[in-house]
N, C-alpha and C positions, 0 to 999 in steps of 0.2 A: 305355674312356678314363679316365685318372684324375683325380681330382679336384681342386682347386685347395685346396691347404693352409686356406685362410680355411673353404672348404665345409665340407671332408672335417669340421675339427672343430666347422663349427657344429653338424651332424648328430650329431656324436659327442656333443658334451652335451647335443642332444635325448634320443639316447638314453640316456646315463647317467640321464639323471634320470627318464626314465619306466622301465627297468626297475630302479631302485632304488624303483617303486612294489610289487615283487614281495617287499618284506620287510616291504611293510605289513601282509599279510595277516594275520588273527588265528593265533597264535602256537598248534602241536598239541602245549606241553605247558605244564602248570598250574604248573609250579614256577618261581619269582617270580625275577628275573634281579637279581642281586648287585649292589648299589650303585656306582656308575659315580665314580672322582673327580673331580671336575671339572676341565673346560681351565684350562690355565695359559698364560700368554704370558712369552717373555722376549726381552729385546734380543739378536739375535745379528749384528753387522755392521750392515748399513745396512738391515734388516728386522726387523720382531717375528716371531717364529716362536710357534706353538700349539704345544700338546702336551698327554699325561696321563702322570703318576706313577704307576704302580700297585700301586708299594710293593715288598716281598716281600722274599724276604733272598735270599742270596749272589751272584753279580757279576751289574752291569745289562745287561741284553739289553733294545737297542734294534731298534726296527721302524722300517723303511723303505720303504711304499709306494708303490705305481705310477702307471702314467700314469691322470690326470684323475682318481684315488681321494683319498681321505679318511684318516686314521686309526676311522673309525666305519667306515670297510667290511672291517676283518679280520673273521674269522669270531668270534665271542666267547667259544663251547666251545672253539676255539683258543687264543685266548688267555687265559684263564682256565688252562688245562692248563700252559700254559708260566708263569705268574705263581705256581704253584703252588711254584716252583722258584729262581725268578728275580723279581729287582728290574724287571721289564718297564714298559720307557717307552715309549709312543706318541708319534707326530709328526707334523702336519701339512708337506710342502714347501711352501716358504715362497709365500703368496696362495692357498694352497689350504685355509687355515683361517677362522679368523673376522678375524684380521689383516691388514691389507692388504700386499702386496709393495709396490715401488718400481718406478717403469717399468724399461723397458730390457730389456734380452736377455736371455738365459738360460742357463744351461750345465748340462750334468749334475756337471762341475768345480763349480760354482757350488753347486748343490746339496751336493752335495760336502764339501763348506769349512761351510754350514748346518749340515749333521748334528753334524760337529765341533765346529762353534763351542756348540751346544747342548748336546753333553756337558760340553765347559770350562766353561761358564756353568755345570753344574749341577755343577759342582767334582769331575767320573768322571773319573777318571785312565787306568782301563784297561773294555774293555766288549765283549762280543759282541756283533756287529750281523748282524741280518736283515733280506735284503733282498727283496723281491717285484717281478716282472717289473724295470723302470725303475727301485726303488728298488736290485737287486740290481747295475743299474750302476755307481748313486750309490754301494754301499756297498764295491765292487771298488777305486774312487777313493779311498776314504776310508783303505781299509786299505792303497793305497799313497801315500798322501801322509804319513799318521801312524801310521807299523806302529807306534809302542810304546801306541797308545791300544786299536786293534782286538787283541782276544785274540784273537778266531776271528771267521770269518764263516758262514754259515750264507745261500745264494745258490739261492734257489727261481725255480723258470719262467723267468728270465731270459737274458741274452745277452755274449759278449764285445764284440760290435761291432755298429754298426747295418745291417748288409748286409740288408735285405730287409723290415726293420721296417716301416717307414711305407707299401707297399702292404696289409701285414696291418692297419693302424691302418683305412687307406682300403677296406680289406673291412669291415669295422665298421660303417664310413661308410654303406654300402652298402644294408648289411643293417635289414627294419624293424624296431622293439622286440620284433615277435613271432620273429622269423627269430635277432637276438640273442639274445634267453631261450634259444632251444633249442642255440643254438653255444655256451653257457657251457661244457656240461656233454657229455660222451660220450652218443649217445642211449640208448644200452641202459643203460645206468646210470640217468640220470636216469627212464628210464620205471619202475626198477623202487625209484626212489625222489622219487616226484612231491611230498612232504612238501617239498623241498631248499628250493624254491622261495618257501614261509612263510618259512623261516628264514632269508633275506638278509636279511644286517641293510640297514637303509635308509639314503640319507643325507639327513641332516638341515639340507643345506639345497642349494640351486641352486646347482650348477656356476659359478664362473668362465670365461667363453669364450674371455677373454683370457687368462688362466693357463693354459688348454689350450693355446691357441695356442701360447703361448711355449714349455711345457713338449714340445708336438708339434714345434717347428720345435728345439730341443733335442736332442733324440733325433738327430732326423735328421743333426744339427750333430757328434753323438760319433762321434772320432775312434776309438774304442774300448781295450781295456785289454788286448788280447792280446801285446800285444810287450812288458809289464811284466807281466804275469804269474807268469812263469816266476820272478821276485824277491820273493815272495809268502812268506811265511815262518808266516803263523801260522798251524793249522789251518782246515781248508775243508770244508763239507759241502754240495753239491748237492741240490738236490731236485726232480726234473721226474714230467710226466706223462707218459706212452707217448702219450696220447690230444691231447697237447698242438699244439693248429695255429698257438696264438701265436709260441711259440717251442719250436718242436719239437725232439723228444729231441738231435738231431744239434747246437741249439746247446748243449746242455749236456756233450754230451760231448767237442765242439770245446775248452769254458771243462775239464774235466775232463784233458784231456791238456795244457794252457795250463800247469795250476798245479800245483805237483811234491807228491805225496802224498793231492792230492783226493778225499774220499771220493763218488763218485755214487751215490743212489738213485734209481729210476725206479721208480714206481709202475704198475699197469696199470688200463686202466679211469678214466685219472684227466688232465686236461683242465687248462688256465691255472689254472681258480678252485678247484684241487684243497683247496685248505684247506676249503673247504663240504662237500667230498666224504669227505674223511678227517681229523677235525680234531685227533683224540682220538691216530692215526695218526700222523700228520707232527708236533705234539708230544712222542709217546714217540720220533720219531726224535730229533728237537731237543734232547730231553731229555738223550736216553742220549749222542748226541756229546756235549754240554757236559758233561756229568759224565767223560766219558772224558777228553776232553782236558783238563777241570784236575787231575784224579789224574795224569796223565800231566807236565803241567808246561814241556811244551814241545814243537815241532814236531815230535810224529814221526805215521807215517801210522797212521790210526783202523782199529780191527779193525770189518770189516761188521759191520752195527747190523741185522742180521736179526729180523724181527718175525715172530715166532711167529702163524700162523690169518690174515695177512692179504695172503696175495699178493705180497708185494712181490718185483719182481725189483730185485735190486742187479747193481751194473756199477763195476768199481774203475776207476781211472785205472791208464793202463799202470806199470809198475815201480810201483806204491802197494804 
């Protein structure tokens, strides 16, 4: 039987925040993790939004995470790989930082318009956006309400449309902190990498349940981005897991036939929270797209970003 929206996600930030106790553990390597800049807040609309600058040189590449996460919960070997390259900015959706939201509803539109209004405010005129699971929504939206701001997008584990979402959310629900820990990750992977589990970064503070709330009845609200897809003009790079139950390969390659030129990559062995699994990975994929596509200069389709020693199956979008 399923669960009444109010449960499903009071459960669900029970669990986030007890298996975000799994990146307390003391940490198996000695080398001292890189000075963090500190949150920023600025006005955008009728909300303060959080965020971190994290500097770097050539065009910003923004990050856009998922449902009931953080900006502290990307992976940090991840991101650190990709800031090596890029001006990377982190962001909290708005009431999911130290900042309060405003009551009322919610939209993935809404979020949407937040992301945007964040880049205007920090005076980016044009910028790569990544998006994760729900962030990979928001950032579909973004790059069709304002193509001349979105260079490229770059849309990991995520979905076109909410068909089927919210009973995966209500499997979640379901599931206890110990039964989640082990559905993060593929088991044979994860057994033959039990380390993974130190290394979640933590978050650093308790869940909002009413931001879930909203952010959950949200979801469920999107109409989806497949019937404007196809209008999508600036490069696009995919990235799912073979192993993925959140949103399994079929929605990426649904969003891959959607958008004219898409490049997919599928990973094997690799699950929703792939970034933990291959971090070093999915940013030489990130990397080499963005560097292709600004030598290139404009929309045409990305030659496979084949990675040498590590598995990856790739999958084009039809005529790409």
């Amino acid at each position: 039987m399923r669960r009444s929206a109010p449960t499903a996600v009071a459960i669900l930030c029970l669990l986030s925040l007890s298996l975000s106790l799994c990146g307390c553990a003391p940490k198996t390597t000695a080398t001292p993790e890189p000075a963090t800049p500190s949150v920023q807040s600025v006005r955008v609309g009728d909300t303060m939004l959080d965020y971190r600058d994290l500097g770097g040189t050539g065009r910003p590449l923004l990050l856009v995470t998922g449902f009931a996460a953080t900006m502290d919960m990307w992976d940090p070997a991840f991101v650190r790989s990709l800031a090596a390259n890029h001006r990377v900015i982190l962001m909290d959706n708005r009431g999911m930082g130290v900042s309060k939201a405003p009551d009322g509803p919610l939209s993935i539109n809404q979020m949407a318009r937040d992301a945007i209004g964040l880049l205007d405010a920090l005076g980016i005129a044009r910028a790569d956006v990544l998006g994760w699971s729900m962030g990979g929504c928001i950032a579909q939206e973004m790059a069709l309400a304002r193509p001349n701001l979105v260079a490229s997008l770059i849309l990991y584990s995520t979905m076109g449309d909410s068909t089927g979402i919210l009973p995966v959310l209500d499997r979640m629900a379901a599931m206890t902190p110990a039964q989640l820990q082990q559905a993060l990750f593929p088991k044979a992977w994860a057994d033959a990498h039990p380390d993974v589990f130190a290394r979640l970064p933590a978050r650093t503070r308790p869940p909002d349940m009413n931001i879930i709330a909203r952010q959950y009845a949200a979801i469920g609200q999107w109409r989806g981005a497949l019937r404007d897809l196809p209008s999508l003009r600036c490069p696009v790079l995919l990235l799912g897991g073979l192993d993925d139950w959140v949103t399994p390969p079929e929605r990426l390659r649904q969003l891959a036939q959607a958008i004219p030129g898409a490049q997919l990559e599928m990973l094997p062995q690799s699950g929703h929270w792939m970034m933990h699994q291959y971090p070093q990975q999915m940013a030489w994929l990130i990397n080499a797209f963005l560097t292709r596509t600004a030598l290139a200069g404009s929309h045409e389709p990305v030659t496979h970003l084949a990675l040498p020693g590590a598995g990856v199956r790739a999958e084009m979008a039809p005529g790409a």
